[in-house]
VOPAGU-2260 file (C-alpha; in pm, 1 decimal, decimal comma):
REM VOPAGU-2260
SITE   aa  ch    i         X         Y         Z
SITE  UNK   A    0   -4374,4   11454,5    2913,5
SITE  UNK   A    1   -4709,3   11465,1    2729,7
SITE  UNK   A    2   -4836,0   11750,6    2490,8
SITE  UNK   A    3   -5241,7   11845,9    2535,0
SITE  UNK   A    4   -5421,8   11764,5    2239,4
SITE  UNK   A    5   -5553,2   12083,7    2038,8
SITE  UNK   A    6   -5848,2   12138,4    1848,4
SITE  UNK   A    7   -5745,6   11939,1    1578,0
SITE  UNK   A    8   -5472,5   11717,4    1682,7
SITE  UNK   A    9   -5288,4   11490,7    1952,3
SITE  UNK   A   10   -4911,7   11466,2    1965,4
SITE  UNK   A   11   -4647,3   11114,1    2055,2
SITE  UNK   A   12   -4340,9   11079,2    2109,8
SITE  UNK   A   13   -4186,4   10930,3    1834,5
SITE  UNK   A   14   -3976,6   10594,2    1856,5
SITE  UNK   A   15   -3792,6   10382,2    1644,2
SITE  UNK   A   16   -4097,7   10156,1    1554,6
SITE  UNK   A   17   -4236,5   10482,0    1351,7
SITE  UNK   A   18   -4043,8   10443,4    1085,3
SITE  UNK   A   19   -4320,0   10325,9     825,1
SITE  UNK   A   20   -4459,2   10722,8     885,6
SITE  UNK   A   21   -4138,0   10843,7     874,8
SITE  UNK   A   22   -4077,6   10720,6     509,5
SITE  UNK   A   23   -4415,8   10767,6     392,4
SITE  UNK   A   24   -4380,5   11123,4     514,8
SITE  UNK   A   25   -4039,4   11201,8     320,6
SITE  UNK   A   26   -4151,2   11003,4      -3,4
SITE  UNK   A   27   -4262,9   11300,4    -142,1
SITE  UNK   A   28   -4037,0   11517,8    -367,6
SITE  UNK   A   29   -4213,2   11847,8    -248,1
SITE  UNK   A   30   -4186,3   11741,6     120,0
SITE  UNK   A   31   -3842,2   11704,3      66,1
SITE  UNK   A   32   -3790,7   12011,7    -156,3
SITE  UNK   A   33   -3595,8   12243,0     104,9
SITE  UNK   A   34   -3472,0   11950,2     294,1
SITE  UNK   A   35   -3254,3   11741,9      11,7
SITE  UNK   A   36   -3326,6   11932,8    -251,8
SITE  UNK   A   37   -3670,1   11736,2    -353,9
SITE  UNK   A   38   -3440,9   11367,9    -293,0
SITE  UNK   A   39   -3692,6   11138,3    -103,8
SITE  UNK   A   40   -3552,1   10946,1     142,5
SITE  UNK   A   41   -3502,3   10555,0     116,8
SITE  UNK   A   42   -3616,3   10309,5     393,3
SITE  UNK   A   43   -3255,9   10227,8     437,9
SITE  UNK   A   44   -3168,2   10551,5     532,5
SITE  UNK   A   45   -3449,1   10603,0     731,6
SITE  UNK   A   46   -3338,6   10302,7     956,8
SITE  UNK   A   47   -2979,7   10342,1     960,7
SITE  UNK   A   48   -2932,9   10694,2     928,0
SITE  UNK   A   49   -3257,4   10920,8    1076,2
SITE  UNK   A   50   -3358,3   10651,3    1336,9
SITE  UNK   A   51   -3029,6   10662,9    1505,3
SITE  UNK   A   52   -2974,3   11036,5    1482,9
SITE  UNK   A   53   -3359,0   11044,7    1625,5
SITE  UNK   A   54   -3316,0   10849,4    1906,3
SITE  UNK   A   55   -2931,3   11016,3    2021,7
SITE  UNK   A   56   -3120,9   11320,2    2118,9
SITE  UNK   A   57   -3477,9   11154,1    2195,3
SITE  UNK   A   58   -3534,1   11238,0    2544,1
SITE  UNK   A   59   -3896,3   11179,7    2743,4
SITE  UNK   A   60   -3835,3   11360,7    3022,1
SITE  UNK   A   61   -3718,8   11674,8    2835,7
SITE  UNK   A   62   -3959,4   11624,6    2544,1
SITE  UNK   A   63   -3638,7   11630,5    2315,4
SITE  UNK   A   64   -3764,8   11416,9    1941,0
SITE  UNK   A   65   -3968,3   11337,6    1704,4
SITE  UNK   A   66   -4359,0   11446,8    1815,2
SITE  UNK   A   67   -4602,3   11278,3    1564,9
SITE  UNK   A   68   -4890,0   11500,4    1485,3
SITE  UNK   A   69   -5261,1   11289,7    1431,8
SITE  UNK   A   70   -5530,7   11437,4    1344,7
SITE  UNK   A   71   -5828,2   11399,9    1591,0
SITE  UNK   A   72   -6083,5   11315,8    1370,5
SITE  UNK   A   73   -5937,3   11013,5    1215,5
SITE  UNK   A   74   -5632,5   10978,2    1400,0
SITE  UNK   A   75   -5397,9   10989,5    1059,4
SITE  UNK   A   76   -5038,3   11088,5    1102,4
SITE  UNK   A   77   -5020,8   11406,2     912,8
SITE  UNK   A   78   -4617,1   11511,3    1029,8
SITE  UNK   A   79   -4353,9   11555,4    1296,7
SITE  UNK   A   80   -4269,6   11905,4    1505,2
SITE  UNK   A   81   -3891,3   11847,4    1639,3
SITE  UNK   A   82   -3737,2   11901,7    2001,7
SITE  UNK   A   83   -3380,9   11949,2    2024,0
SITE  UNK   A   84   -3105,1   12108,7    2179,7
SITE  UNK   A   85   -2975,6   12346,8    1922,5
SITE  UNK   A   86   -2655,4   12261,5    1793,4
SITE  UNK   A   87   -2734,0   11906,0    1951,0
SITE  UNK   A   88   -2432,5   11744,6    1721,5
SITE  UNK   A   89   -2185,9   11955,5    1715,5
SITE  UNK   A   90   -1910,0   11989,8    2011,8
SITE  UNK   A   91   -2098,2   12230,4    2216,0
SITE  UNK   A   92   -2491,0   12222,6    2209,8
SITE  UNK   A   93   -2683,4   12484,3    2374,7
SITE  UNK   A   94   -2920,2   12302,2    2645,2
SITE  UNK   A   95   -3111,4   12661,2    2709,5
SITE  UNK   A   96   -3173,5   12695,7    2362,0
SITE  UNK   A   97   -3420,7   12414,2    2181,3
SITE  UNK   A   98   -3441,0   12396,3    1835,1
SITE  UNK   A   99   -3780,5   12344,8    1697,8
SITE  UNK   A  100   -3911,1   12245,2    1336,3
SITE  UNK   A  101   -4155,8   12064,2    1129,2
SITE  UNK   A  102   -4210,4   11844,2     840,7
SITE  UNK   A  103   -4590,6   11754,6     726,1
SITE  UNK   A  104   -4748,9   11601,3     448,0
SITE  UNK   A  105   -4857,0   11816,3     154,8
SITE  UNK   A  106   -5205,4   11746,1     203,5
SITE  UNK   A  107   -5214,0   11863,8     510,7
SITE  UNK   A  108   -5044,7   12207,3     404,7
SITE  UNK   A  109   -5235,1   12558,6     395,0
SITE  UNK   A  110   -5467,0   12480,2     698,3
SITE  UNK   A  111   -5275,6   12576,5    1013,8
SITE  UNK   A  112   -5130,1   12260,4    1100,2
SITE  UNK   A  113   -4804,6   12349,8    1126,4
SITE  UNK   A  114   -4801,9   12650,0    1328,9
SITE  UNK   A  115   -5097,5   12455,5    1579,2
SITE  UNK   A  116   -4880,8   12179,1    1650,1
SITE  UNK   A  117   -4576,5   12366,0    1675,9
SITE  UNK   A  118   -4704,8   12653,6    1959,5
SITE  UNK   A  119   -4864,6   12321,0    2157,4
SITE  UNK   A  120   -4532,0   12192,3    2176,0
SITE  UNK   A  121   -4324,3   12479,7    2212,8
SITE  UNK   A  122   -4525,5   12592,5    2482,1
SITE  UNK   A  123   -4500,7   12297,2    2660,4
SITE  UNK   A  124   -4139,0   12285,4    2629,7
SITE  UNK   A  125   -4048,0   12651,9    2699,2
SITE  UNK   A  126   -4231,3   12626,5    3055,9
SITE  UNK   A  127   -3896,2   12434,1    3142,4
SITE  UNK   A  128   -3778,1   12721,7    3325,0
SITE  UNK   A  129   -3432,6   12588,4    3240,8
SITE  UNK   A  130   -3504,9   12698,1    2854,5
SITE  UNK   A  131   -3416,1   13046,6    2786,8
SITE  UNK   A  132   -3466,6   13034,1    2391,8
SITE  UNK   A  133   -3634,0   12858,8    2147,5
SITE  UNK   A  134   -3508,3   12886,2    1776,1
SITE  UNK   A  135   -3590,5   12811,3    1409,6
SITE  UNK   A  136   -3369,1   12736,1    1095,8
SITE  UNK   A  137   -3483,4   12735,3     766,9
SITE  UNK   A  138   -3329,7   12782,5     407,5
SITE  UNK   A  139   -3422,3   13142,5     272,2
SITE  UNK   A  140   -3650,5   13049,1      43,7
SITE  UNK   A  141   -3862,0   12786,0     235,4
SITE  UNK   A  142   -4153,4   13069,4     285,9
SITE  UNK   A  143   -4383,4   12820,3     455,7
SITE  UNK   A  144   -4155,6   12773,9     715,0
SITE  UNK   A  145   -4067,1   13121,8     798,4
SITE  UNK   A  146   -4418,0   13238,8     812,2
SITE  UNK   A  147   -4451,9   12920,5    1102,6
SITE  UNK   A  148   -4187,2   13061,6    1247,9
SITE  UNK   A  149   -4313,7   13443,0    1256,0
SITE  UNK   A  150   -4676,3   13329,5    1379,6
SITE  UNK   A  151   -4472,3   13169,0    1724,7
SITE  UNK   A  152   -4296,8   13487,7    1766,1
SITE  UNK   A  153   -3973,7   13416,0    1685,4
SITE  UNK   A  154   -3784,5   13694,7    1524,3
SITE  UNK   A  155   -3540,4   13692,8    1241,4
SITE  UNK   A  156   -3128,8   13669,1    1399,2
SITE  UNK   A  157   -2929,8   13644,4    1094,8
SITE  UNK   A  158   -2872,9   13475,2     754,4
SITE  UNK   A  159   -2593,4   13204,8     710,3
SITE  UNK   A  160   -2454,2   12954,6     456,1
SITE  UNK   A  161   -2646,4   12590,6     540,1
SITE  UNK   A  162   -2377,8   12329,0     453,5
SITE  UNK   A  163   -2476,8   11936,3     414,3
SITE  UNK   A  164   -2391,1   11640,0     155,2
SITE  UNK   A  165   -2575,5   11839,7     -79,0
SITE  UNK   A  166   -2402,1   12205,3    -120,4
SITE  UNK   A  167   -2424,1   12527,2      32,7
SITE  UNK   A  168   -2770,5   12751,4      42,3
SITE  UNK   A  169   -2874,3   13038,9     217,6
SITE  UNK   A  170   -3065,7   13018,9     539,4
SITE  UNK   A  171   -3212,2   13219,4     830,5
SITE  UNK   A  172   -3211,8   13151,3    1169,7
SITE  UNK   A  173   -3502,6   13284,0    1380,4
SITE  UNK   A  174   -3510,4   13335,9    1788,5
SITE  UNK   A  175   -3757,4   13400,8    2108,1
SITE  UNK   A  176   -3623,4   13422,4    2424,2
SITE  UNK   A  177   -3873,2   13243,4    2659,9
């Protein structure tokens, strides 16, 4: 599967050998500020932790991963929009329903990036007639990512308790069916 380039920027699918961009991307405290609570992530954990969870739900033929967003200009990595089942690791992930998301560098924050890479993905995906939903998770304060969120069309579903290694915060989950 292959996403059209936009405007301002051409998408890959994301492999193992990307994780140089991957750590250079979550080096940064305000990157990581609604992820791990501003912890940047080591190399380590980017190869034995993130590549392997990566690459159990990488699929080409579905465009489930990782999609690296370049700039066309220059052809600099400026983030990642991700393609997955939702609930992908738990016992019973939802095939019709993809979860998409987003991480970019700060400098590339405030111009549109986010919500231009994300609707040339998403509507590539959601043309899989199989898809009947795609949905969005973020913590409730993560305003950025909401306001990505709104501008595909997804609409708020509910507000929940996010668990990980690192406590319990309040999150929304947002929804279109396709």
């Amino acid at each position: 599967m292959n996403i059209p380039r936009t405007a301002r920027l051409n998408f890959k699918l994301m492999d193992e050998n990307d994780s140089a961009l991957l750590f250079e991307l979550d080096n940064d405290p305000q990157v990581m500020e609604y992820l791990t609570r501003g912890k940047t992530t080591t190399m380590s954990t980017i190869k034995d932790v993130f590549i392997p969870r990566m690459q159990a739900y990488r699929n080409p033929q579905q465009g489930w991963g990782l999609w690296q967003v370049n700039l066309n200009d220059n052809d600099s990595f400026i983030g990642w929009i991700l393609i997955r089942p939702m609930g992908f690791f738990t016992a019973e992930p939802d095939f019709s329903d993809i979860e998409i998301g987003w991480r970019f560098k700060r400098t590339s924050w405030g111009k549109g990036y986010a919500s231009e890479a994300a609707q040339a993905v998403a509507d590539v995906i959601t043309a899989n007639a199989e898809i009947k939903a795609l949905s969005a998770t973020a913590l409730k304060d993560n305003n950025g990512s909401i306001k990505v969120m709104e501008k595909l069309g997804l609409q708020f579903i509910e507000h929940y308790t996010h668990s990980d290694e690192f406590g319990e915060l309040p999150a929304v989950l947002y929804r279109k069916f396709v």
